[in-house]
N, C-alpha and C positions, 0 to 999 in steps of 0.2 A: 906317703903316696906321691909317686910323680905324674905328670901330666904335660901333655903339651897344648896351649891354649892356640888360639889361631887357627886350629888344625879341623879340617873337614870332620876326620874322626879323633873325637877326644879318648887317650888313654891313658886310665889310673891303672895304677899297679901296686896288692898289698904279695906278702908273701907268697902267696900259692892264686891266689886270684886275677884275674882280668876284668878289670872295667870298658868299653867300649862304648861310647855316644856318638851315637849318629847328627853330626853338627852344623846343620844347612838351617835353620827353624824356619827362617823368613822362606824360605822354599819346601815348610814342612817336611826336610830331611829328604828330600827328593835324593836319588842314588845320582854321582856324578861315574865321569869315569874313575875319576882322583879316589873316590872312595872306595869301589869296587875293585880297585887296583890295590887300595892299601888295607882292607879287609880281608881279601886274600894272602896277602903277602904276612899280615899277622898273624892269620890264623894257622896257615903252616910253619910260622914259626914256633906257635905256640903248641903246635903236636909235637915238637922236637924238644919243648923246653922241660926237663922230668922235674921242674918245678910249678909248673903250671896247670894245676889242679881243676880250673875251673872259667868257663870265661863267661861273662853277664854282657847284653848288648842291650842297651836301649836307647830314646829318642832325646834329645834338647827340646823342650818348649811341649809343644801341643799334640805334635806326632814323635810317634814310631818311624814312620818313613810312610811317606804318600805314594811312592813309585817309585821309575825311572823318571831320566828327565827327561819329556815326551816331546815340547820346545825346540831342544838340541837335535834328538833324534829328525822330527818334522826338517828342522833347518836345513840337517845333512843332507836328505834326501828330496829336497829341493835343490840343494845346489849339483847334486849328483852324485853325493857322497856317502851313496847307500853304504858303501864297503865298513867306510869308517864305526857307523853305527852299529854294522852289523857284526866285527871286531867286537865292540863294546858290548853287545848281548852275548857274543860266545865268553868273554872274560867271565859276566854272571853267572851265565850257567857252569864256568869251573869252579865257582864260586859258591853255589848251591846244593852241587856234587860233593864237595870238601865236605860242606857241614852235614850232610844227610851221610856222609862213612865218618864223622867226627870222630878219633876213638876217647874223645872228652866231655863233658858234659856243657852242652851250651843252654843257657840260661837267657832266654827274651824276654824284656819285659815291655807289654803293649800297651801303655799307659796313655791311648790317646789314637788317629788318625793311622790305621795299616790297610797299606791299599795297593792292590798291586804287584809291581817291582819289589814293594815293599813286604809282599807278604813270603816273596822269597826267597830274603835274609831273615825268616825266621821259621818259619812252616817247616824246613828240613832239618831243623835242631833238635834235640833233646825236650826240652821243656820249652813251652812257650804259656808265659803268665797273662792274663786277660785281667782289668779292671771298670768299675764302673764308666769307665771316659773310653775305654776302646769301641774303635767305630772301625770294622773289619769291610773291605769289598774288594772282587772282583772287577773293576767298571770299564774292562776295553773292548766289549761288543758296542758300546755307545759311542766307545774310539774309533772304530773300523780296524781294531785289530783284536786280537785274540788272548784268554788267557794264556800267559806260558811260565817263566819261572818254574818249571816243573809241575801246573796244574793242573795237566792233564795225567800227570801220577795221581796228588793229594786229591783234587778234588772227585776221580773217581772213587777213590775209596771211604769217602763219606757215607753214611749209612742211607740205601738204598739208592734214590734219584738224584739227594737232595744237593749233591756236585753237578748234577747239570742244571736244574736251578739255580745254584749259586752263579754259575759260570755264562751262563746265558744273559739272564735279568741283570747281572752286575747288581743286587740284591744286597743293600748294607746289612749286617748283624753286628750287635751289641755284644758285651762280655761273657755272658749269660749263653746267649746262643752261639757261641765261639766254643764255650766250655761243652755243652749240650750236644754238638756235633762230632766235637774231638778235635776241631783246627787249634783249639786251647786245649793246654793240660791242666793247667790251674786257674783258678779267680782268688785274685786277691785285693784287698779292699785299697787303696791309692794310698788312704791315711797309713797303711800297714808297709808302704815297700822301703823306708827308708830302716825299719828296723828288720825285714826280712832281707834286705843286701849286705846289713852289718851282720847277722847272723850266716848267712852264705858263706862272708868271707872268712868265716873260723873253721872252713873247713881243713880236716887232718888229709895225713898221706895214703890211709889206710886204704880207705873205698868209696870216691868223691863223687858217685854219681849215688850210691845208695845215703849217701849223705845228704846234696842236694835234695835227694828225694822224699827222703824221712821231714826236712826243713820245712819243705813245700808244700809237706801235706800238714803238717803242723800250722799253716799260716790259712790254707787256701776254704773258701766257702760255695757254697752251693747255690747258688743263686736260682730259681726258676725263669723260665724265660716266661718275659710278660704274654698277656693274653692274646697278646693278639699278633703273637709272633709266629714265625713261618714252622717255627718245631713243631707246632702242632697242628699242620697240616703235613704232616707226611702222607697219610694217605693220600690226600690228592696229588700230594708233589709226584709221590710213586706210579699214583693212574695216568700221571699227562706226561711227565716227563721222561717219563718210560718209552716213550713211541719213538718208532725209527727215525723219523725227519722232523724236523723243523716247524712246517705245515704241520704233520698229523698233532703237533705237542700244543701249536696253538689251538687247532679245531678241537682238542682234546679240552682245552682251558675253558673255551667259548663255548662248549656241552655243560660243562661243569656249569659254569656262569646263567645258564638260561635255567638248568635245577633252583640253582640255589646264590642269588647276585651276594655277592659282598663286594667289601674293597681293596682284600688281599687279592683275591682273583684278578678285580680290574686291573689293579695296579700292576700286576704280572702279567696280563697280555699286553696292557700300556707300554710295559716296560719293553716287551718282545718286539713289537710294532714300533718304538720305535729307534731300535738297535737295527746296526749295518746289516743288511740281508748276508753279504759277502761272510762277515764277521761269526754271523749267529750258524751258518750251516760249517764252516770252517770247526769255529770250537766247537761243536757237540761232536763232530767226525774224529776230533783232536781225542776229548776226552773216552768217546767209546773206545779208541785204540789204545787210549793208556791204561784202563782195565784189565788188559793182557799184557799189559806190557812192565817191566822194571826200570826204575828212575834214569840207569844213563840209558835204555833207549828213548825213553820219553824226552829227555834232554837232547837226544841225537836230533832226532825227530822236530819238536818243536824250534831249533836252531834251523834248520832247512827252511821251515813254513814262515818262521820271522825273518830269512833272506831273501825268499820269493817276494813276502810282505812288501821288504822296503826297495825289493827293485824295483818291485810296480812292473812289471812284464804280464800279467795276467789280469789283475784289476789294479785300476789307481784308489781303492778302496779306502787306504788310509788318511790319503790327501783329498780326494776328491769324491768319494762313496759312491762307487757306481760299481754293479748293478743296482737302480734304487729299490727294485721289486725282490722276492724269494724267488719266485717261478723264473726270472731270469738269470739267476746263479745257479746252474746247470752241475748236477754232478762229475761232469767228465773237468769242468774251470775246478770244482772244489778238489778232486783229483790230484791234480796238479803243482796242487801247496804242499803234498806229502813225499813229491818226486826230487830225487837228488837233483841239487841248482848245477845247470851246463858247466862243467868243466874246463870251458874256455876261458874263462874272466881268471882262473888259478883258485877259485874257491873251494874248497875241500868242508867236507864234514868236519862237524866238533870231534875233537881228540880230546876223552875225558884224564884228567889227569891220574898216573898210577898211584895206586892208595896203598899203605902198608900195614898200617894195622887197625885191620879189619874189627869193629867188637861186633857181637852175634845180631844186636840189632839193624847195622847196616848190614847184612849180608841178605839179610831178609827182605831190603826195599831192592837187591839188585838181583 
């Protein structure tokens, strides 16, 4: 097995396998650009390589990947240099696209902290593994910015509401509820991944993803999600979080709460109350749209609303969270995040990169 140590992203390599570690820990694998540039760069190499059966990604230390680096971004666009950043999110989402038409089988394993930026480099793959220690979210309406990573594809098509809940409340889930909603394909127990990687890597030339697959059900469990976890309020999540706006999802919460008080409710208007007004009507507009819509427009899409973001020409929301009320974030300003960025500054739409060999289940997210 070789490896290069030092290296942002660590890569082992057995016969037919690919190892990848996401190698930042002390920054909890935050995405740089360094990585997001050399992730890419392997990953298409490794579609081209007809020895390369199979590729496994996972975190050094505690996480998966907590994000992007939000720091750097913040900096850029302080100093003026929204462009730069915003470069750097068009890289990821060619990046996200890659692996949602993979015609490989990608293997994540979420052994700890995925959040974010972080959930996608893995939400567009193939299999994504969940364990006891995975702590999944959402959390940039708390940011003043919005899910994106393509989550206004995935997270609309969670079972009923329960993506604009997640996407809203920036709402943690456990392995269990990962598994439960389908953002996980398998749970597997943490004690169990070092001898499910060794068996991975015996995969033949024959048929690597129904292998992977066969393995994974072989290792993976069931877990029920604890009691007093958000799975089993669907129904509510479906009565409130169903409503057009913003406002009616909260008066919808705050009906519920005066029936019947608990402290998933509280904690969920808490949580609404007190995310960016800007933020909260932006993503729920984001993800109703991606409901009709296929991953490279929702990439298209979401790359526009993250450049308006960081020029701040509309609100300084990220930096400075203003509007602080809902009633003053106006339909016509939410509007506005979805409209192509002026054309004077030389900024063009995302150009998603051409794919070539399409397997059936990418054709279907596009």
């Amino acid at each position: 097995m070789g490896s290069e140590p030092h290296s942002q992203v660590l890569v082992e390599e057995t016969s037919s396998v690919r190892i990848l570690t996401l190698n930042r820990p002390k920054h909890l694998n935050a995405l740089s650009f360094n990585m997001i540039t050399r992730l890419l760069q392997l990953f298409l190499a490794y579609e081209e390589d007809p020895s390369v059966k199979l590729v496994i990604l996972k975190g050094q230390g505690r996480a998966f990947c907590a994000g992007g680096d939000v720091p750097a971004i913040v900096r850029d666009i302080r100093l003026g240099k929204w462009r730069r950043s915003a470069d750097f999110m068009s890289l990821g989402y060619n990046l996200h696209y890659v692996m949602a038409t993979y015609c490989k089988a990608q293997v994540s394993i979420l052994n700890g902290i995925v959040m974010g930026g972080g959930v996608g480099v893995c939400v567009h793959g193939r299999f994504r593994i969940a364990t006891e220690n995975t702590v999944f979210a959402m959390p940039e309406t708390s940011l003043g910015i919005f899910p994106d990573v393509g989550a206004s594809y995935f997270l609309s098509r969670l079972p009923g509401f329960f993506g604009e809940y997640v996407g809203l409340t920036g709402a943690r889930l456990d392995g269990a509820e990962m598994l439960a909603c389908g953002l996980a394909t398998h749970f597997v127990p943490s004690t169990r991944l070092t001898a499910l990687e060794a068996d991975l890597c015996r995969v033949g030339s024959s048929d690597p993803v129904t292998y992977a697959s066969t393995i994974l059900d072989a290792y993976t469990q069931h877990p029920h999600p604890k009691q007093k976890s958000a799975c089993h309020r669907l129904d509510v999540i479906d009565k409130c979080f169903s409503r057009r706006t913003v406002e009616e999802i909260i008066s919808a919460l705050e009906r519920e709460a005066t029936h019947k008080p608990d402290d998933w409710i509280s904690a969920t208007i808490g949580a609404l109350k007190k995310a960016s007004p800007a933020s909260l009507k932006i993503s729920l507009r984001s993800i109703r749209e991606g409901r009709l819509q296929g991953l490279g427009q929702c990439l298209i899409r979401e790359n526009r609303m993250v450049a308006h973001m960081m020029k701040g020409d509309i609100s300084k929301d990220f930096v400075e969270w203003d509007p602080r009320r809902l009633e003053d974030m106006k339909d016509n300003m939410v509007d506005k995040y979805f409209k192509r960025v002026e054309e004077e500054e030389g900024w063009e739409d995302l150009k998603l990169p051409p794919r070539k060999h399409l397997p059936a289940s990418a054709i279907a997210k596009l």
